[in-house]
N, C-alpha and C positions, 0 to 999 in steps of 0.2 A: 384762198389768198393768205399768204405769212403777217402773222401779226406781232406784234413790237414782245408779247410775252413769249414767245420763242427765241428771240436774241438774250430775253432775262434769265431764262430756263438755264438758259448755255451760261452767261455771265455774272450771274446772280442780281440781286438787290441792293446792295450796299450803296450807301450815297454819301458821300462825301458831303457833311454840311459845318455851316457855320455861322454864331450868331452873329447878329448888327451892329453890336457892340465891338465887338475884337477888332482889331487894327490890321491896315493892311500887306502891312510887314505878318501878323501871322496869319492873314489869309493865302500870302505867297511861301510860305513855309511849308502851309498845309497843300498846295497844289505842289512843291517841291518832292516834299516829304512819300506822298500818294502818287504821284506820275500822273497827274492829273492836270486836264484844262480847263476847268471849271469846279465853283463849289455851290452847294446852294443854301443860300444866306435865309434863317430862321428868324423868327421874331419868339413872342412869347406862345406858351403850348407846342413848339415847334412846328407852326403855321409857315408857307413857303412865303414870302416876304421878297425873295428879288436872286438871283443871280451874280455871281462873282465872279469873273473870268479872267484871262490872260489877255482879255482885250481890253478889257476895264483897266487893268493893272498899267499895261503901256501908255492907254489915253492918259491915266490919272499921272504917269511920271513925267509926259510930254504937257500935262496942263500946268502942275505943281513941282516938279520936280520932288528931294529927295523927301521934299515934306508929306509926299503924299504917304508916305511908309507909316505914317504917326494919324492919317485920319482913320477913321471907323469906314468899317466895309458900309457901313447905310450909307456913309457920302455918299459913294463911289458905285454900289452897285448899277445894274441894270436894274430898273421894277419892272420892263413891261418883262415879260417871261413867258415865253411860249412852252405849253405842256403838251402833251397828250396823254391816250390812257392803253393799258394793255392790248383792249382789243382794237386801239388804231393799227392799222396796215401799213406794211413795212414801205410798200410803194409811195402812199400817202404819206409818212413823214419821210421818206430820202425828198419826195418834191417839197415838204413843207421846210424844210432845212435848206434843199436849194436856193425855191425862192427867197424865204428870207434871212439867207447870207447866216446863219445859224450853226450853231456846232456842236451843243449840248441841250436837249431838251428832256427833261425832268414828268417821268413817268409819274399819274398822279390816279390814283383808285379811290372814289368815292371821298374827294378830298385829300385821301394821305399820301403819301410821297412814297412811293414803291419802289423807285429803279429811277436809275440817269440813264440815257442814249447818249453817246457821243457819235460824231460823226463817224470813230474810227468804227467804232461797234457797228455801223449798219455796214460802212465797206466787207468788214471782216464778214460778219454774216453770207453779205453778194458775193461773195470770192470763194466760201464754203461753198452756197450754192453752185455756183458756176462748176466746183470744182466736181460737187457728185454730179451734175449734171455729165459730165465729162464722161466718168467715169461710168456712166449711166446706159450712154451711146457707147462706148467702146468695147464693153459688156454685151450689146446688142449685135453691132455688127461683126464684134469674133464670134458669135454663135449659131452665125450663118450656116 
């Protein structure tokens, strides 16, 4: 069964983080700046703390309007924050994303922060597969 450190293999570890303090005018800088839809927001020792995302960012403009650009990402975060770890399977976080409506879940090894998943990251993965899968069969039956 493929598991989540095969997508990291391929995409590396880098994670896009940021602390509690900063504003979130530059949390949406830093999702601009990176191509990113999600950050994940640090406390002290750079302990995971909560979630930043472009969903946050809309609800906070739709609650507060342009004021919300001036609060600190701890307002506004998410805290609950769904993780997983390397050797979770690939199956088991596309259902865990599924069900809960999720779209970045932040790899975590014995505590530390290893890797982001995004949603794109697992399609791309399924669509490589698919693709040697493909390529796999056609291989096969020209060799008839």
């Amino acid at each position: 069964m493929k598991q989540v450190r095969e997508i990291l293999a391929k995409k590396g570890h880098d994670v896009a983080t940021i602390s509690r303090e900063r504003t979130v005018s530059d949390a949406l800088v830093l999702l601009r700046d990176r191509g990113i839809g999600a950050v994940v927001v640090t406390g002290s020792k750079n302990a995971l703390e909560g979630i930043f995302s472009e969903r946050d960012a809309v609800r906070a403009l739709a609650r507060h309007g342009a004021d919300a650009l001036a609060m600190t990402v701890a307002e506004l975060m998410s805290t609950t924050v769904t993780t997983c770890s390397e050797a979770t399977s690939v199956d088991s976080l596309m259902a865990m994303m599924t069900d809960m409506r999720i779209r970045h879940v932040p790899v975590l090894e014995e505590g530390v922060l290893s890797g982001m998943i995004s949603i794109g990251d697992v399609v791309k993965w399924r669509v490589d597969e698919l693709e040697h899968d493909k390529r796999d069969l056609i291989e096969y039956v020209s060799a008839r």
